[in-house]
C-alpha angles and dihedrals in degrees: 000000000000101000100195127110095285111159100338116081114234109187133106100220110116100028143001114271126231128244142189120220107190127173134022088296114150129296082230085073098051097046091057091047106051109065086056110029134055097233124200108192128218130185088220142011087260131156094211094054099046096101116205093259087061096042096054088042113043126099108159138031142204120196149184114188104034131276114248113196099267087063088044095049089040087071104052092183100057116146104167139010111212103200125192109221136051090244116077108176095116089067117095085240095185098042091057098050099049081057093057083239111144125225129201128180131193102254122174101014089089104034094100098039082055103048082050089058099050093051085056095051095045088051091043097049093042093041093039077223087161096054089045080053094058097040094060089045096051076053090240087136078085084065098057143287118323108258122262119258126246090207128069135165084231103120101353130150114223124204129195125205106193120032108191129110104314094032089062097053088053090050088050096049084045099060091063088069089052099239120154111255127216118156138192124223130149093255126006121282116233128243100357118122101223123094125264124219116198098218121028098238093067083053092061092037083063113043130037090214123063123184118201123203103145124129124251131256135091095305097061100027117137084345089146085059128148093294102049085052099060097049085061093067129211098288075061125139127181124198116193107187092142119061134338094218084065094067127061090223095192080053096050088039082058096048099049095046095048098043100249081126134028094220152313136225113200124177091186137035139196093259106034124214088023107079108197107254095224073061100052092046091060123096096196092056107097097205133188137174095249095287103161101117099015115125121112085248100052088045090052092053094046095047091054090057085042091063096029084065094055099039089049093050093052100037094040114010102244128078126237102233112009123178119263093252078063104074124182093009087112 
């Protein structure tokens, strides 16, 4: 797809043009929007709430939250989805590019709050630093000392499935602790220092500790399933910091209940914001609410290349970071 002007004109001479805001994406949004733009605002990205003024108005869109194709075909005159986040998976992709409509996406301005992120699950969730938390709190120190951890980063092999961006920076942060680093991607990546291998079940035939950043879609769902599990062994540990859609999460319940693995730390699931209760039970299940990018400063930075996208397509016809589906838009 060829992502320039084409037969759409893109400019702002001659009117404001009309955009939807859908979704809890930043104020900062919002503030850059608003003096050029004519905004209708929406609580989520959301067909049934998309009224006809909006529909015969709207040209662009920025979204938190995805963009399925009834929202998509509820705004006819659609030109370009701005999306917050670097995964896109919850945008009806091919829907939006038989329509000739643009997406962009924020890479790279949250590659490194993320990676942050993933070291402190992975130590939380080995450490049990958040149960120790909660034993000197409920004042049974008093008791006696907090037990000691089975598990340990001390000799581990860490793989990574997914090595892009933000997987690097992981792999980067991870050498510090002097683990030893293998990674899985479809192809090698070049000049990096870590070991490919080429499925990721060899990966986990070959570490005890697998890091997932990989985005969602058909190609990665329930990719982390019973096999790959058990591969891992019972000194095991799984890390989900990517996409909820890549874990079967009954099989890794399982796993962690029965001993095939020692624990998980996971920051999405499949069905966001529902956590699977046989998860929840578990405490040797390190949970959070899909953190990864969230501070005030890494949003902030996100929701201005949110808006940049938007004010560059219509001001000068190409978007500032499209997704790679989106070739030439840039």
């Amino acid at each position: 797809m060829d992502g320039s002007m084409g037969n759409k004109s893109g400019s702002m001479a001659g009117g404001r043009v009309a955009l939807i805001v859908a979704g809890p994406v930043p104020q900062s949004v919002k503030v850059t929007l608003e003096p050029q733009f004519d905004l209708f605002v929406l609580p989520r990205p959301d067909a049934g709430l998309v009224t006809r003024e909006m529909a015969g108005a709207a040209r662009g869109a920025a979204v938190m939250g995805g963009a399925g194709a009834p929202f998509i075909a509820a705004l006819p005159r659609l030109e370009i989805i701005s999306s917050l986040g670097v995964g896109y998976d919850k945008v009806d992709i091919d829907v939006a590019l038989s329509q000739n409509i643009v997406v962009t996406y924020t890479p790279d301005v949250l590659n490194e709050e993320v990676a942050d992120a993933a070291i402190g699950l992975l130590l939380n969730t080995v450490r049990e630093l958040p149960r120790a938390e909660a034993f000197l709190r409920e004042g049974r120190w008093l008791e006696g000392a907090f037990p000691l951890t089975r598990g340990t980063l001390r000799g581990r092999k860490v793989g990574i499935y997914g090595l892009g961006r933000i997987g690097q920076a992981i792999a980067r942060r991870l050498e510090a602790f002097g683990v030893a680093i293998s990674y899985h991607n479809r192809k090698p990546v070049p000049d990096v220092p870590w070991h490919w291998e080429p499925t990721l079940l060899g990966l986990a035939h070959s570490v005890d500790t697998l890091v997932c950043v990989v985005p969602g879609g058909p190609g990665t769902a329930h990719a982390v399933n019973a096999e790959i599990l058990s591969a891992l062994g019972t000194n095991g540990v799984l890390i989900n910091i990517g996409r909820g859609s890549t874990v079967d999460e009954a099989a890794l319940a399982h796993a962690l209940r029965r001993g095939v693995i020692l624990a998980a730390g996971l920051d999405v699931f499949e069905h966001e914001p529902r956590v699977p209760a046989e998860l929840l039970d578990l405490p040797n299940a390190c949970l959070l609410p899909h953190v990864g990018s969230s501070t005030i400063h890494t949003r902030q930075l996100m929701g201005e290349l949110v808006a940049r996208n938007l004010v560059n397509w219509f001001s000068e016809g190409r978007a500032v970071t499209p997704i790679p589906e989106c070739a030439g838009s840039r």
